[in-house]
C-alpha positions, -999 to +999 in steps of 0.1 A: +582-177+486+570-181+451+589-191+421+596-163+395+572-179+373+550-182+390+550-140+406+549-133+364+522-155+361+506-137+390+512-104+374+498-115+345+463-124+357+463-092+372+474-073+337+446-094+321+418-089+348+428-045+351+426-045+312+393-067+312+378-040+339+387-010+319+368-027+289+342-032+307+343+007+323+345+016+285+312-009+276+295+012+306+299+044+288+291+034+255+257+021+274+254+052+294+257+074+268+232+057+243+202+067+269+216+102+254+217+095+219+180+077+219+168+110+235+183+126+205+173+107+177+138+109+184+136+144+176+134+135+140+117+099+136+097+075+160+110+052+188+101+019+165+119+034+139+153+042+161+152+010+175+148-008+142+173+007+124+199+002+155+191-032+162+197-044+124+230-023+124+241-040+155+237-071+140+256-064+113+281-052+131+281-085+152+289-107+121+328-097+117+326-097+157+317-135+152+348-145+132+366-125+153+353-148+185+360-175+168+399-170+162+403-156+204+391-192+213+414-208+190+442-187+204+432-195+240+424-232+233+443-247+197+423-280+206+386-267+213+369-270+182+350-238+171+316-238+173+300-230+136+266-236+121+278-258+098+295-279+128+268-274+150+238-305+157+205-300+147+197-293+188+223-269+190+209-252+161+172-251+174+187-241+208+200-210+194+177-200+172+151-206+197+173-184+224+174-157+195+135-151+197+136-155+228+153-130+238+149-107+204+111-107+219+122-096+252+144-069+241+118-056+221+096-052+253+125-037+274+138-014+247+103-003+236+092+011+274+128+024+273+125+051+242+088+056+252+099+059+288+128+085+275+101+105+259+084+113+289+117+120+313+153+125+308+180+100+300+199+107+328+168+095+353+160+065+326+200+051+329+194+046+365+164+033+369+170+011+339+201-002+363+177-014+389+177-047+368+212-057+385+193-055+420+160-073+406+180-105+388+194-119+424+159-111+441+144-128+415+160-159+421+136-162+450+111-179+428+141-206+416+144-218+452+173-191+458+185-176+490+186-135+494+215-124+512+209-098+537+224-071+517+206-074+488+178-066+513+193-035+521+201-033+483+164-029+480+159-007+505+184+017+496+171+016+457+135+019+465+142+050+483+161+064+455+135+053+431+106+072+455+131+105+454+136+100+418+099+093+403+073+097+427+065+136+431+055+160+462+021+152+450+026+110+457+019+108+417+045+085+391+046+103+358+042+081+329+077+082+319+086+068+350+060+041+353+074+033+317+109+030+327+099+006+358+081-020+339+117-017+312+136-025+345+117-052+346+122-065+311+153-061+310+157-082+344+140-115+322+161-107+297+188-111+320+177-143+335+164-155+300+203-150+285+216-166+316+198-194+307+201-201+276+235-185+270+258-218+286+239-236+259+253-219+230+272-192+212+271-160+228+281-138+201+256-156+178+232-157+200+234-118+207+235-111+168+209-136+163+184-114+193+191-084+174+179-093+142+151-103+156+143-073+176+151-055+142+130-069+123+100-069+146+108-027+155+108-028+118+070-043+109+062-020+144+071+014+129+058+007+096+023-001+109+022+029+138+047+054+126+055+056+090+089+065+090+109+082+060+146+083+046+150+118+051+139+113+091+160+085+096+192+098+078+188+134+101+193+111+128+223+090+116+247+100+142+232+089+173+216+059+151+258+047+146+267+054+179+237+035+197+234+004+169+273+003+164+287+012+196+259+009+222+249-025+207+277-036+188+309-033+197+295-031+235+279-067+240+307-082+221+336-066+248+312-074+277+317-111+262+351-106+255+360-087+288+339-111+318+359-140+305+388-126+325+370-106+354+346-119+386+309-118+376+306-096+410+331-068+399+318-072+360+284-062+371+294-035+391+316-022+365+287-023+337+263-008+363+277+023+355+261+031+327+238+053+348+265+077+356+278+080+321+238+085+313+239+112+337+274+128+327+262+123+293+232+143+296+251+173+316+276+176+284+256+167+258+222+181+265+231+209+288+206+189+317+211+179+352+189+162+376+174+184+404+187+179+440+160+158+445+168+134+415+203+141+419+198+125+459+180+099+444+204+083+419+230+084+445+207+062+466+202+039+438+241+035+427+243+028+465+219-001+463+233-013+435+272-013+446+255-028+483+240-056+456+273-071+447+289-067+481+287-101+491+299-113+459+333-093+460+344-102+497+340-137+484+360-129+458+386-112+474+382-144+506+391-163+475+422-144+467+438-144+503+434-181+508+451-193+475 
């Protein structure tokens, strides 16, 4: 039998891990619905434009979310020393600012086939097949020397069905809006395997804030030379602008950091996946759209593959649990 401290410990974890997944389920929806509010602010100024003004908004936003970082790993650790740019070596400081254009380049490829993608089809459609990445990242680790598990087979299987019922038509065609969204999948699977990378190597939060600055200012120089935005486009658009830059960007990469510290990678992934059903929900509320049967039978197929996806990871998880 277990000491009392020991069961209050115990209940503890599990307060800390529940309130860690309902961050996370919040993070999802802020995702989900900024398929939405992209769909909407393009009505009155380019897809550069959106993106440049939400990117440099998120990273403003990040800056207080970087003190704030800094004083949750004092709390959790009084004797870790906090990881500043004044502190920091000269190879810490070129491995982040090398991970920042890194992956500020890389978002700008994902997110720019995103908005045009979303231009061409609905948001609903785009959060799901923008979720394929969480199937792609473990298959991709077949060119690292990686092994597949058999369910991420059937992962594959089960998505690639729901991606045929979701983009390919009667007439065996792929609209461009859907060949768009593929190849963002895509991007944003390097992107995943680019942050996992580099990420271990240095701050998170910086790094993120760092990426979208970046991406800012490229989308920035992008929709100056193609689009020619103006102030009175951009500020009709304000509202999804806030809630994409601050929320979508924002305030949801920092709790993703802040929540997977105290929940399984398998169950955080999961959890996040979700976005695609708040994209959908989203777009039924919002926008007044739903998916046809077709699509509708399609997404299912897909959230399928992707909950099959982290199967093996949670039953080794929960293994973990029952032998402790």
């Amino acid at each position: 039998m277990r000491a009392p401290h020991l069961r209050g410990a115990s209940r503890y974890d599990m307060t800390k891990t529940l309130q860690a997944n309902l961050i996370l389920l919040l993070t999802a929806m802020f995702w989900g619905s900024s398929f939405v509010a992209s769909d909407v602010a393009m009505r009155t100024m380019g897809p550069f434009a959106f993106n440049a003004v939400r990117m440099l908004l998120a990273a403003v936003v990040l800056l207080p979310c970087i003190k704030l970082q800094d004083r949750i790993t004092k709390k959790h650790d009084p004797n870790r020393e906090v990881q500043t740019w004044k502190t920091m070596t000269a190879a810490q400081k070129r491995t982040l600012l090398t991970g920042g254009v890194v992956c500020g380049l890389v978002i700008v490829a994902g997110t720019g086939f995103l908005q045009f993608g979303i231009l061409y089809t609905s948001a609903g459609k785009a959060g799901f097949v923008a979720s394929l990445s969480i199937v792609l990242v473990p298959l991709a680790g077949i060119f690292f020397g990686h092994k597949v598990r058999p369910a991420v087979w059937g992962a594959v299987a089960l998505c690639l069905a729901g991606l045929f019922l979701l983009c390919v038509t009667e007439t065996l065609t792929i609209g461009i809006g859907d060949a768009l969204l593929l190849i963002c999948a895509v991007c944003f699977t390097v992107q995943t395997l680019v942050v996992a990378h580099i990420a271990p190597r240095t701050d998170s939060v910086r790094l993120s804030c760092l990426q979208f600055f970046v991406a800012g200012v490229i989308f920035s120089a992008l929709s100056l030379f193609f689009e020619q935005p103006t102030p009175g486009g951009i500020l009709a658009g304000w509202a999804p602008i806030v809630f994409a830059g601050v929320l979508g960007c924002g305030v949801g990469n920092t709790l993703q950091i802040i929540a997977q510290r105290d929940t399984a990678p398998a169950v955080a992934a999961l959890l996040m996946s979700l976005q695609s059903v708040f994209a959908l929900l989203a777009q039924w509320i919002i926008m007044g759209e739903l998916l046809s049967p077709r699509e509708l039978t399609g997404s299912l197929l897909m959230l399928s593959g992707i909950a099959l996806s982290q199967l093996p990871m949670l039953l080794n998880l929960r293994n973990n649990k029952e032998n402790r």
